[in-house]
Each structure stands twice: as C-alpha cells, then as structure tokens.
Phi, psi and omega in degrees: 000140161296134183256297191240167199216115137289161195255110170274087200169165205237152150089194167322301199297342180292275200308320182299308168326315191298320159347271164295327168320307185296279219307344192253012166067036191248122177278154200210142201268102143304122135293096183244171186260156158330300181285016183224015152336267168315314178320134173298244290281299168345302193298290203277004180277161177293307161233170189217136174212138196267128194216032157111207234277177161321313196318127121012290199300318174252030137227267178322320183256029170253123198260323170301294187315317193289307184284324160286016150259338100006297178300314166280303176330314184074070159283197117276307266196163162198142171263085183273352140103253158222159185082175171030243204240066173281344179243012223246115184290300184316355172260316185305303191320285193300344156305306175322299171336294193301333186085014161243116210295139163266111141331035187177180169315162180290162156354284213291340174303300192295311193264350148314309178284310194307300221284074160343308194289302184295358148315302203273327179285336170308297190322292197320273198334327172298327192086025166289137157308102189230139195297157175311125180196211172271116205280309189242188188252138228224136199227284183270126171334309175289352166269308173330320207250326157292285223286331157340268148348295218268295207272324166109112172299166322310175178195149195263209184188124193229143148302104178324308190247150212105162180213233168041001158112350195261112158119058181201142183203148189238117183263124168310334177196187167309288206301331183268354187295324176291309210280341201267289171307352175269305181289342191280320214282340177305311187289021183242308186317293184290353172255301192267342215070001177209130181291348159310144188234204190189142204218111185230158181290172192265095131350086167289126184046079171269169158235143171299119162219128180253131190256147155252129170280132126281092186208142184267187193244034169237023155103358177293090174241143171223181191249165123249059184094208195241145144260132172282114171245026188297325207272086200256208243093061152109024147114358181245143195280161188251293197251113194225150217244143180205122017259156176271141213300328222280359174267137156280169183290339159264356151272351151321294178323292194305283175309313147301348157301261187324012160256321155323297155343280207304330178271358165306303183322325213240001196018072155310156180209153193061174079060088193216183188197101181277134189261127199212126183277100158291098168299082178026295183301346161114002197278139179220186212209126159306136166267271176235188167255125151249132164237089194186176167298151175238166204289336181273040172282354184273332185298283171000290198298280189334322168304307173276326208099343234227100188299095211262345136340295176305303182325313180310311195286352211261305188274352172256014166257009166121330164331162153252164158265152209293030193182162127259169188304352164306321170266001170270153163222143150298119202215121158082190162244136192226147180245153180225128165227129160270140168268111197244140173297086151215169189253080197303357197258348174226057161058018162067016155316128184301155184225053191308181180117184186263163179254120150274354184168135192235108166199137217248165189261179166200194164144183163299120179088009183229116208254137177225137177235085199217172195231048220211134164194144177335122169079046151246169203243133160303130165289177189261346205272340192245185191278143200267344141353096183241334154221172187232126154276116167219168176237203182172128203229153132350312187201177182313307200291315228274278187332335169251014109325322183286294183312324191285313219267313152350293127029277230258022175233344187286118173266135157195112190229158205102315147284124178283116161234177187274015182314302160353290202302289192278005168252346178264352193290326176273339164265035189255136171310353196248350179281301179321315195233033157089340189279033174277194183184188188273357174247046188276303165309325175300318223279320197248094165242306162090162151297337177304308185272343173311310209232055207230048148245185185264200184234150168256000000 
C-alpha cells in the first residue's frame, strides 16, 4: 500500500491530490517553486520542499530536482497530477528505475497513446475509427504536402508528441499548406522538443467528445461516460459538459464502447481518457489518448459517485477495481467553467498579479476546485487557470441555471478575469439549447465580448 506521495503539480490540482491523500489517510509531499512559497498546495501538504526558481524548466519540469525530493522525503509514489511532466514516458522509466510507484500508466503505455501516428495505427488495427491521415510521423514539409493531398484538404497539421492546442495549424489547400506546417512544427520544436508532425484530414464543425477510463492492472476496464468538450478557444477547452445532450442512446453505447476498445488495445492501466472528433451526421474518429487525470475530471465524479483521484491512487497501489460496467450509472447533469486570470476584451492576454478579495459561490450542487485566496499573488509563469467552477443538476436546462447563478456570485478583484466572459457564453441561445462544436466560440466571439457582463 502506499504511504506517501509526492504531488509533482502546482495549483488546484495539487491541492485537489492532497485532498484525497488526508481522506485516504495517505501523507502527502508538495513541490513548489520560489514563486509558490506561499501557494495553498505548499501550505496544506504534510511536507513541502522548494525545489528552485520560478522558470517551469527549473523546476515542475527538472525531472532530477523531482526524484531528489521523492527521494529525501522517502515518498514511495508520485502523483503528477495534469501538465508539466504527467506524460513525459521518460520520468515514468526513472521512477520506475527509482523504485518509485507513478500514479498513472507505464512508460510503454504513455509512449503507445502520446505517439499520434502510432495511436492512430494501434486504433485501426483495433477496429477504432480513425479519421484519414498520416500512418507515420512527418519530419519534411514535401512528404506532409503528399500525406495532405492523400488525406483530402482542409487538414490539420498536429504536433506529433504534445498537446494543449500548441504546435498545430490548420491548411486549407495547397497553397497554404507549406507556411502552416513550418510554423506549427517550430512551435512543436519549441514547446515539446521534437520536430515531427502528424497530418490528418479537418473535420468541420465537429464536437469534441471524451470518454473516461477506468482500468487496473489485471485487464479489468470500464468507461464512465462521455464529455461534451466543444466549447473551445484556440484548442483549449474552456467550458465542458457531462453527458452530451446531442447523443442518442446507441451512439452513446458505441462510442464508449470503442473507447474501451482503444484503451484495451494499448493494455491501458489507471486513469485515462479517449478522445473522439463527431461529425454533424453522428459518424465519429478517435483523435488521441490522454494518459493522465484530465482537468475536467469533477463533472465526471459528479455524474458517477466515483472519486477518480482515489481511484487512481486505489489502482497504481496494486487494487482491483471495486465494480464493473454494470454498476456504474450515469445520473443527472454536471457542468464545468474555468476560471481564468486573462482579460477576453484585450485578445486574452494573461492577468498575473495579487488578489485582494476572493469570494467563491457553494451551495447543494456546486463544486469549487481552486487554489485562490486573498493577498495571494498570481506568477507570470504558469498557465492562468486559477479555479474550475462545476454544478450539478437533475437534469441540463436546471444545470446551466445553477452555473449562471454560481457565476453571477463570484467575486475576485485586484485581477482581471474571464468570469464575464464565460457567464455570456453560457447564456448564448445556441449554448443553451446545445448546438455548440468546436467552432462555436468564433461564431459568438462576437456577441459574446459585446455582452460580457453578468446579469444581477
């Protein structure tokens, strides 16, 4: 059994591990940087070690600094939580090495799913649906510009190993097709380290749809539903949903079936999430694999009952899992909005700075996941995610009422955030009455910033 854990992750989700760590009677470690001294996860961990400068690169992400703090503690575990190096197969390997359990899938797991080309050749061979693209991974612009051609304009063009909306562009023909794959694959050099790309045909006006895995590490998986994840900005989600209203019930079944498939394929283990591009006509194409918590996991819980932190921690000490698909139900509706330091009236420009006053909504049905508190100072350095609001309703229409009136209670000044923002967003007629996709925000950007205050 596990006693202690370091949390390698920062923010809510740090505080959310720690969390579940006291209730399961698990001690629990923080890493923080010089500039998160002061961060409630610092605060509220069993211990804390500072583990150098602000920059990312020389800390959440120094992978040496991470295991000698693992090591002077004697955590047995590490949690990495989402971000920073929750994906990284080479931190899983020296954990391994080290004889310290990772909270999530193995090495070879992580680089089977991460690996775009190789994912999309697993799926097929599995009998997953996967959109037209690139069998291998694309290195020179003149083979990209054949697998293009091949795949059928438009096409995106993705960072092979990566995520978060970063190294990816989408060309529309030929002629645009060179400047679009030079810049997506510089920003993949430069966010991931590695220059491969990865070339699938574009799907128009789709919906983002995500399955959550479960599965231990005796071949046992199950799903627990779907996310409506459309509601997007430049690939990152913002505002995301559970169950989506727009599936009838056997394609609900199919697709979560065919997620199950896919992490099967891959003998998934722990906490994962298949990812699936919907087509208007209902035809839908595995996209990726995340293999990690994903942020938008509390709509999940709610939905379920099924605390998937613990789970996590329940199934890398070595459990079985406590159920099959037979005992989960899906019950009710649960909604998500992040809440972020940016400004949407000046292009979403990051809003770093101190907080003078914070005050958050509660009530029956409303979940706060946040790491935020008076006089504390936001850095300039990390991703401007400062809390995920979600609710939970009976049924959608009661569930996006609880959110506006949640919403419409959030105080926080000394910063500038998108609270507004994401209260006109949710009251937009096409949100409301379900017809988003991923290109839903360009549609309302907008009326949306027109009308981007809250209602009292």
């Amino acid at each position: 059994m596990i006693r202690k854990v370091l949390i390698a992750n920062r923010g809510e989700i740090a505080v959310r591990i720690i969390r579940a760590l006291r209730e399961m009677g698990i001690r629990s470690v923080a890493v923080c940087s010089e500039a998160d001294r002061n961060a409630l996860h610092a605060q509220l961990a069993d211990e804390t070690i500072c583990i150098g400068p602000a920059q990312s690169s020389e800390s959440y992400l120094d992978i040496s600094r991470i295991i000698s703090a693992t090591l002077t503690s004697k955590a047995d575990a590490i949690h990495p939580g989402f971000g920073f190096l929750s994906e990284d197969a080479r931190f899983v390997e020296i954990c391994e090495k080290c004889n310290i359990t990772f909270i999530g899938p193995t090495a070879e797991m992580i680089r089977a799913s991460g690996n775009k080309a190789y994912a999309k050749r697993t799926m097929k061979e599995a009998g997953v649906p996967v959109i037209p693209g690139s069998s291998e991974a694309v290195i020179k612009v003149e083979d990209g510009k054949k697998m293009a051609l091949k795949a059928g304009y438009p096409v995106i063009i993705k960072a092979s190993l990566g995520g978060g909306g970063k190294g990816m562009r989408v060309a529309r023909n030929e002629e645009s097709f060179e400047q679009a794959f030079l810049t997506a694959q510089s920003e993949a050099k430069n966010a991931f380290g590695d220059s491969s790309m990865y070339i699938e045909h574009y799907i128009e006006h789709p919906k983002h749809i995500e399955v959550q895995i479960l599965a231990d590490k005796y071949g046992n998986t199950v799903h627990l539903g779907e996310r409506d994840c459309s509601v997007q900005r430049n690939h990152q989600k913002i505002i995301e949903e559970t169950p989506c209203n727009s599936l009838a019930p056997e394609l609900r079944s199919e697709i979560c079936k065919m997620a199950v498939k896919a992490a099967e394929a891959v003998h998934y283990e722990n906490a994962g999430t298949v990812e699936f591009l919907l087509e208007p006509s209902g035809k839908f194409y595995f996209m990726e694999m995340n293999t990690r918590i994903q942020v938008e996991h509390p709509i999940t819980e709610w939905v379920t009952g099924i605390d998937l932190i613990k789970e996590q921690i329940r199934v890398a000490s070595g459990e079985h899992l406590g159920y099959t698909q037979d005992d989960i139900h899906i019950k009710g509706h649960s909604i998500e909005c992040r809440i972020n330091a940016e400004d949407p009236s000046h292009k979403f420009r990051p809003c770093p700075g101190t907080i003078q006053n914070v005050y958050l909504p509660g009530g029956p049905g409303v979940r706060i996941d946040s790491a935020i508190f008076n006089g504390l100072t936001i850095p300039p350095y990390y991703d401007s995610m400062l809390t995920k609001l979600s609710v939970y309703a009976p049924t959608r229409e009661e569930a996006i009422l609880k959110m506006k009136a949640a919403l419409g209670e959030v105080i926080i000044t000394g910063i500038t955030t998108n609270v507004d923002y994401l209260y006109a967003l949710i009251s937009e007629p096409d949100f409301v009455e379900g017809k988003t996709d991923i290109d839903f925000i360009e549609r309302v950007s907008k009326s949306v910033l027109g009308n981007n205050k809250r209602g009292k």
